[in-house]
N, CA and C atoms as a LAMMPS dump frame, in Angstrom:
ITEM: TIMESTEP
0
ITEM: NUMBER OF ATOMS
357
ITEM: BOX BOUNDS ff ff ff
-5.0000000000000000e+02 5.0000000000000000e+02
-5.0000000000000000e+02 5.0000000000000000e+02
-5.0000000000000000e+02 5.0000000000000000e+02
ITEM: ATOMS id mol type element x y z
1 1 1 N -199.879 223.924 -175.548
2 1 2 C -200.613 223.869 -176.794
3 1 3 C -200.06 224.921 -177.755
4 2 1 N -199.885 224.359 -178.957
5 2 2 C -199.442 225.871 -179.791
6 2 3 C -200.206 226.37 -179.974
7 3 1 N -200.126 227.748 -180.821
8 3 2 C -200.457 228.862 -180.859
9 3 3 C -201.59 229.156 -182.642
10 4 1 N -202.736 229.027 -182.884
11 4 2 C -203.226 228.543 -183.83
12 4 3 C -202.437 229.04 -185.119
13 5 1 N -201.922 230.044 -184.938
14 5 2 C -200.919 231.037 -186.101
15 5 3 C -199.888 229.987 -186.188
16 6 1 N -200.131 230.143 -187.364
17 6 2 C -198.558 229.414 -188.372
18 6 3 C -198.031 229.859 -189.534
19 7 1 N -196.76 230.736 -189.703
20 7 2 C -196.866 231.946 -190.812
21 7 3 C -196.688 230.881 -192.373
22 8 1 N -196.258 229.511 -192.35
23 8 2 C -196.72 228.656 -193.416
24 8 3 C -197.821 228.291 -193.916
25 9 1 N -198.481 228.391 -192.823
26 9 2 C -200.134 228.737 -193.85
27 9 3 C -199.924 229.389 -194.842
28 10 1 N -199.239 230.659 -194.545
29 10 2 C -199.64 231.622 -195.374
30 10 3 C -199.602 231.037 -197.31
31 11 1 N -198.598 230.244 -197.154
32 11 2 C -197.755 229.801 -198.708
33 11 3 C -199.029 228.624 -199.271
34 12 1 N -199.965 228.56 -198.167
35 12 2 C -201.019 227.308 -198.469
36 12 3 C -201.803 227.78 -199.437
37 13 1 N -202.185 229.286 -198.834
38 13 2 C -203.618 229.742 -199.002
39 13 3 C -204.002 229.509 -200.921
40 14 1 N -203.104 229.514 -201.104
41 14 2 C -203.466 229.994 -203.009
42 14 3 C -204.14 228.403 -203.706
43 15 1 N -203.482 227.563 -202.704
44 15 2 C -204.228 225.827 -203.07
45 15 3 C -205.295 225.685 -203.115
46 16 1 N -206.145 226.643 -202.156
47 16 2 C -207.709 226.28 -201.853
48 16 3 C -207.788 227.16 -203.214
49 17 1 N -207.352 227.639 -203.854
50 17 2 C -208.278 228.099 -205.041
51 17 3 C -208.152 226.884 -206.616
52 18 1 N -206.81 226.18 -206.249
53 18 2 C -207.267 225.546 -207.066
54 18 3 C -208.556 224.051 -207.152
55 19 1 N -208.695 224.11 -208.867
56 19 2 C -209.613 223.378 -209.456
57 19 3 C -211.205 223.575 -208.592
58 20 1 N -211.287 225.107 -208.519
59 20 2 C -212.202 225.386 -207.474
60 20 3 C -213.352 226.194 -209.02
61 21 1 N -214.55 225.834 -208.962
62 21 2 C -215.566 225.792 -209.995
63 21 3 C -216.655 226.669 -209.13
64 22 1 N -216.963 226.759 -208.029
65 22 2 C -218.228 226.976 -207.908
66 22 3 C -218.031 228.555 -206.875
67 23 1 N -218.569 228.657 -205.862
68 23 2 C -219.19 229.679 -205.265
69 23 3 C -217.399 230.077 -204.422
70 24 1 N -216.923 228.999 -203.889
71 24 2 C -215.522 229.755 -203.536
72 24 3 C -214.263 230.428 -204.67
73 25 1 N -214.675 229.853 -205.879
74 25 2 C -213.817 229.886 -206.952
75 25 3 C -214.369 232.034 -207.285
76 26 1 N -215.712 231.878 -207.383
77 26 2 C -215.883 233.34 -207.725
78 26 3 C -215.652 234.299 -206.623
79 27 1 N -215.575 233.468 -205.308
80 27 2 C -215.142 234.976 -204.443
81 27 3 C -213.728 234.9 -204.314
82 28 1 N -212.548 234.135 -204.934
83 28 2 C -211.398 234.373 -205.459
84 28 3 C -211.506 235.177 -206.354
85 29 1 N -212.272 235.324 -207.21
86 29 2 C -211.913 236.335 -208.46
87 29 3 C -212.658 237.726 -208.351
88 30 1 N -213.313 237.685 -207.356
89 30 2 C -213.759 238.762 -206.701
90 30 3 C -212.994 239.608 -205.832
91 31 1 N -212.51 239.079 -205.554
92 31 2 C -211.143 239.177 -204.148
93 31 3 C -210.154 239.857 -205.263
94 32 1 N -210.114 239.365 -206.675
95 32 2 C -208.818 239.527 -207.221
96 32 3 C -209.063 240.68 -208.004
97 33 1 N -210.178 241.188 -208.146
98 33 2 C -210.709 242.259 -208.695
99 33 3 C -211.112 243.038 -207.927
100 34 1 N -211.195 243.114 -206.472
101 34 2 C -211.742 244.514 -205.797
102 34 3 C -210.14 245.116 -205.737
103 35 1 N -208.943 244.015 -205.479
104 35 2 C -207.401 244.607 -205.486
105 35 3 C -206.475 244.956 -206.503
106 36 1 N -207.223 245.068 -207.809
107 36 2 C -206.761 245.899 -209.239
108 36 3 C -206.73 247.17 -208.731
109 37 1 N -206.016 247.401 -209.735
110 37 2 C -205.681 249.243 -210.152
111 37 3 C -206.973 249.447 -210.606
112 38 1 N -207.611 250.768 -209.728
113 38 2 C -208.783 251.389 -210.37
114 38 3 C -208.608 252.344 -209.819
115 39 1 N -209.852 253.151 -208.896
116 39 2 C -209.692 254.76 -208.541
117 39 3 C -208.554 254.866 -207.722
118 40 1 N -208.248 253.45 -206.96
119 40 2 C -206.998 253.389 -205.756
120 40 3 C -206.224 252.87 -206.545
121 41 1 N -204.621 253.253 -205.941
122 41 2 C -204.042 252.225 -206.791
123 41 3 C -203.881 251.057 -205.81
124 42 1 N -202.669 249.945 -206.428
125 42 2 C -202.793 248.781 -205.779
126 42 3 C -202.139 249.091 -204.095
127 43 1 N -200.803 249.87 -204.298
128 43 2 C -200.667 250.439 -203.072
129 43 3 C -201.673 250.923 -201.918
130 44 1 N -202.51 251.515 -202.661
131 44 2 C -203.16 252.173 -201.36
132 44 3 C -204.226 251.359 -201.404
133 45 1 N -204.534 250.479 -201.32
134 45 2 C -205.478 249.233 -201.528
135 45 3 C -205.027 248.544 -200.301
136 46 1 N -203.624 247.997 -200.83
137 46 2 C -202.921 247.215 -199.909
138 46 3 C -202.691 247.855 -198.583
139 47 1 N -202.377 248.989 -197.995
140 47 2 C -202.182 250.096 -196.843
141 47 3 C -203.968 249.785 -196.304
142 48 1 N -204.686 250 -197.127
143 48 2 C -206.191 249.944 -196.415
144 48 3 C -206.295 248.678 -195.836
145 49 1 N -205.926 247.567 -196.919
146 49 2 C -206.103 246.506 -196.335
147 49 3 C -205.154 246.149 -194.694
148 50 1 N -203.843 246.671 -194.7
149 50 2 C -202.872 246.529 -193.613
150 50 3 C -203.902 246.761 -192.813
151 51 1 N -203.817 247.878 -192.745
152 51 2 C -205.082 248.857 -191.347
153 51 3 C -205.953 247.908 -190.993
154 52 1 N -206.848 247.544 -191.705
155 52 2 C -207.849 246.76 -191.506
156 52 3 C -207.732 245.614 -190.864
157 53 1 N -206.658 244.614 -191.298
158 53 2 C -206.299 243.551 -190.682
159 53 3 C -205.706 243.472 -189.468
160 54 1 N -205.169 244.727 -188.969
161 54 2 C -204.817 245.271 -187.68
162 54 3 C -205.897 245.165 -186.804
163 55 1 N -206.752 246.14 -187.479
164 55 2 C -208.353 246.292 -186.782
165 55 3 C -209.084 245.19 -186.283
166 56 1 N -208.922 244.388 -187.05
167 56 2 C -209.525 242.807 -187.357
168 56 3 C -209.013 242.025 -186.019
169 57 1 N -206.977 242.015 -185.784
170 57 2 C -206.013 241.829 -185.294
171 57 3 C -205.831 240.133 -186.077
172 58 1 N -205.868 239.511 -187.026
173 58 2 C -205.842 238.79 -187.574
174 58 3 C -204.577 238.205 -188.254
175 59 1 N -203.671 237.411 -187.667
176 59 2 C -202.145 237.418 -187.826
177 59 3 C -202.007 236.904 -189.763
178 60 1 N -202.62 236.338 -189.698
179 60 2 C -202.894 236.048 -191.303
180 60 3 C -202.528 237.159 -192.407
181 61 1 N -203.329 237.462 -192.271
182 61 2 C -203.937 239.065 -193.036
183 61 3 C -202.73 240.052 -192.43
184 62 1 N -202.393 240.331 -191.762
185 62 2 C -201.234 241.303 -191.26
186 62 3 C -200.024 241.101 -191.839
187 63 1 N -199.863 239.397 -191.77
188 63 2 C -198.767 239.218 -192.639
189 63 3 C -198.669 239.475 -193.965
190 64 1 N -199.467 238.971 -194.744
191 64 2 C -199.975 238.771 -195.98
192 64 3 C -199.66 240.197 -196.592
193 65 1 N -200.473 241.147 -195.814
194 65 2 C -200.65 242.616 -196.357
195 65 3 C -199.346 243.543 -196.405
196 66 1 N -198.593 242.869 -195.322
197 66 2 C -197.682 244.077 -194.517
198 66 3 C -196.924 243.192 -195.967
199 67 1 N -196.493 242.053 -196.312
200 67 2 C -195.607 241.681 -197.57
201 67 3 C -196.591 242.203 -198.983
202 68 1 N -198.008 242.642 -198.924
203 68 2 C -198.434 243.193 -200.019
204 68 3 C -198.036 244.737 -200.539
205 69 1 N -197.991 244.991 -199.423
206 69 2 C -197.461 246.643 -199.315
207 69 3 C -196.209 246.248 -199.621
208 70 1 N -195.148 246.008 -198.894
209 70 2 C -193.922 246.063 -199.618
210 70 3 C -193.535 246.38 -201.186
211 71 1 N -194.697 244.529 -201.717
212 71 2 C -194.47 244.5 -202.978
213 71 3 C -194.859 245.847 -203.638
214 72 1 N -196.297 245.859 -203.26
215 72 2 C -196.351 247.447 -204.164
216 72 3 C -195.674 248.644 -203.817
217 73 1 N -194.736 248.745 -203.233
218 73 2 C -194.079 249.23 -202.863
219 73 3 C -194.18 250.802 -201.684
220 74 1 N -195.012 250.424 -200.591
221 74 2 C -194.908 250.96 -199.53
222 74 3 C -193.908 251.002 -198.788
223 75 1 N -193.535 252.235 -197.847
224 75 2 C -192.446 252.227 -196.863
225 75 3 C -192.77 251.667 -195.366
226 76 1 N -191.919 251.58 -194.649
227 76 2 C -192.165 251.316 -193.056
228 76 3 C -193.653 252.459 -192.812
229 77 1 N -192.85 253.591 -193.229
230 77 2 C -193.443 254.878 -192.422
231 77 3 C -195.082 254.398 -192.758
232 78 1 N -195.064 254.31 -193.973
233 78 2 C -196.646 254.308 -194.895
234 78 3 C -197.255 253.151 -194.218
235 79 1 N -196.807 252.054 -193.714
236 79 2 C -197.19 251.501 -193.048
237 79 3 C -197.8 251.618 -191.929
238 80 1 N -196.904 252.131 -190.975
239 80 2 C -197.107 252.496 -189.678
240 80 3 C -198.295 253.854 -189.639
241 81 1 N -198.458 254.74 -190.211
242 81 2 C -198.989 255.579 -190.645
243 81 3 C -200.874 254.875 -190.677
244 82 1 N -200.737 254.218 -191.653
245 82 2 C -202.229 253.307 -191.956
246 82 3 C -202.496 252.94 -190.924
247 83 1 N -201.499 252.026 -190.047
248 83 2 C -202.061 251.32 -189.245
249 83 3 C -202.128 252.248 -188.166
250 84 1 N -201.828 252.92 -187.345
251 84 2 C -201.844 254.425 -186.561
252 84 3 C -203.295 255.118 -186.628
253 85 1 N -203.684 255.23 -188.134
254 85 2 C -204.588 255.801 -188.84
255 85 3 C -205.955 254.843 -188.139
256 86 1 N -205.881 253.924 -188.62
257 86 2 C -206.551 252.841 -188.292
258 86 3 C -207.06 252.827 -186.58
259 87 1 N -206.188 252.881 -185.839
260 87 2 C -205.935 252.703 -184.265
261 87 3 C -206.781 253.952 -183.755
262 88 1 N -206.307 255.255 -184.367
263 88 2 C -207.511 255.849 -184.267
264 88 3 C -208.668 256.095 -184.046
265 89 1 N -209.52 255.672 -185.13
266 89 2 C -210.372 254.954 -185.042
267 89 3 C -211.175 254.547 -184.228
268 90 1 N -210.217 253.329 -183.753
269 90 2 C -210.418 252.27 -182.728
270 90 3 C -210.492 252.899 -181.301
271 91 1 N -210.244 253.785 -181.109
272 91 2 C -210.056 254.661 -179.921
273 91 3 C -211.052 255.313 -179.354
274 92 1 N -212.105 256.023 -180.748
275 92 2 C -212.324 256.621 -180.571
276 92 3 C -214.173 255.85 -180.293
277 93 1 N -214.765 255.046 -180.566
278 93 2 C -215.865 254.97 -179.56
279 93 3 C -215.768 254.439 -178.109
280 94 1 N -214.342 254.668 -177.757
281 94 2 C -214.303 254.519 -176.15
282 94 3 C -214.48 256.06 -175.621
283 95 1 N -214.284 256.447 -176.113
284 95 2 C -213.615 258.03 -175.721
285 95 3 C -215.648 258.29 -175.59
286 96 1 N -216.312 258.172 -177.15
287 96 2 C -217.586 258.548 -176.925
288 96 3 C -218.693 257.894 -176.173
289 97 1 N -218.239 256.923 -176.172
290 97 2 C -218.814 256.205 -174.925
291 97 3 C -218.884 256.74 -173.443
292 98 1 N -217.58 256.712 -172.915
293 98 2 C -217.204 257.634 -171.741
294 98 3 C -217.896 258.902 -171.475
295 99 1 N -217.836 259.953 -172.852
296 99 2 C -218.105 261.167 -172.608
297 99 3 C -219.741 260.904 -172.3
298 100 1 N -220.21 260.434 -173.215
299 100 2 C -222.199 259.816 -173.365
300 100 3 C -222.391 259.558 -171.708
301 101 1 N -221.697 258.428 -171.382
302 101 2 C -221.612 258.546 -169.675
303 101 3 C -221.509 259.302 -168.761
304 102 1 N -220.605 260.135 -169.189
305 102 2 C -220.345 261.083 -168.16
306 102 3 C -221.747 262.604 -168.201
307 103 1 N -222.212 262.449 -169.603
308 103 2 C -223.419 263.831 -170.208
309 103 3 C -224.32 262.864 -169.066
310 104 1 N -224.599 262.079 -169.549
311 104 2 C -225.502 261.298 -168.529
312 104 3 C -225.952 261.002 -167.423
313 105 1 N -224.993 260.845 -167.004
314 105 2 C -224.817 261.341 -165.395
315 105 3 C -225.2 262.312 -164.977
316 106 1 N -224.496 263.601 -165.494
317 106 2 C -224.595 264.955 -165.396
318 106 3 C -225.851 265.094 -164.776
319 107 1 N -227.151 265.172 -166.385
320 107 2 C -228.388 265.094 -166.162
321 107 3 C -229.028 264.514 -165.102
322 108 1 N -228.496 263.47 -164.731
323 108 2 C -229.677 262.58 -163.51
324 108 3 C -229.103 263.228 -162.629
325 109 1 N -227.973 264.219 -162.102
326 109 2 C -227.487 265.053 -161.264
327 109 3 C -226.099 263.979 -160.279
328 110 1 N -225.58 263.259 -160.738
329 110 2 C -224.989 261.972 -160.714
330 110 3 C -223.565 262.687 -160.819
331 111 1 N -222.668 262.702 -160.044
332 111 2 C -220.786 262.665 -160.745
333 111 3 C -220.902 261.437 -161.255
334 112 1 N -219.946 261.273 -162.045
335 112 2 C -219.283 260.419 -162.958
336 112 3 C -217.999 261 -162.917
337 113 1 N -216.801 259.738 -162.502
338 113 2 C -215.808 260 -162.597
339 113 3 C -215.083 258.749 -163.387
340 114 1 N -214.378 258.675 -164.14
341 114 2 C -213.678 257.242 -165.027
342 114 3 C -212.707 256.965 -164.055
343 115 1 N -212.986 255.519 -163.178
344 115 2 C -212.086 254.754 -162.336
345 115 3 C -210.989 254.277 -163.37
346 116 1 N -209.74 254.64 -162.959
347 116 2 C -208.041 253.482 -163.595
348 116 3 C -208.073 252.55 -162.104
349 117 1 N -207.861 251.337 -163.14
350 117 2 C -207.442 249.93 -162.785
351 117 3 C -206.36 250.386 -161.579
352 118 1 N -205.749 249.873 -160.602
353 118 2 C -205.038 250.07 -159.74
354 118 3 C -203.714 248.745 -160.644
355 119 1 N -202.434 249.389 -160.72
356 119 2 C -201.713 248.689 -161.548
357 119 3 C -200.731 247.945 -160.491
């Protein structure tokens, strides 16, 4: 079975906006106005968005962004950087989770030790 990702979508997406009048038509122009130049510029708009779509893991959006950044002209690094930034993040309510477990334990007078998978 293939794989639902198809990076030609991507060249689709701008069709669904046309001759579009009603409730999808304004969250296109909503969409097209939260990604103007204002307190951010478009660059660092686009870098937030990368991150995010990482976060998300959404092959769509990764593509889309990682060629939005380009255009506005981001580097590899600035890239990798966001998305790094991002991963972070993501890391980190495992970590507090664990520790919450392990305080927890403590109290009921319990070890807690974090088992690794046998590889």
């Amino acid at each position: 079975m293939p794989h639902y990702y198809d990076p030609a979508h991507l060249t689709k997406f701008r069709d669904h906006r046309r001759g579009e009048q009603g409730t999808r038509g304004q969250v296109f122009d909503w969409y097209g106005a939260v990604f103007k130049e204002g307190a951010l510029g478009e660059r660092e708009k686009a870098l937030i968005a990368l991150a995010v779509a990482h976060a998300d893991a959404v092959p769509y959006c990764i593509d889309a962004y990682a060629k939005t950044c380009l255009e506005k002209g981001a580097d590899l690094d600035q890239m990798t950087e966001a998305v790094m930034w991002r991963r972070r993040f993501a890391a980190e309510p495992a970590w507090c989770t664990a520790s919450r477990c392990s305080s927890t334990s403590r109290r009921r007078g319990c070890e807690w030790r974090a088992h690794s998978a046998a590889v």
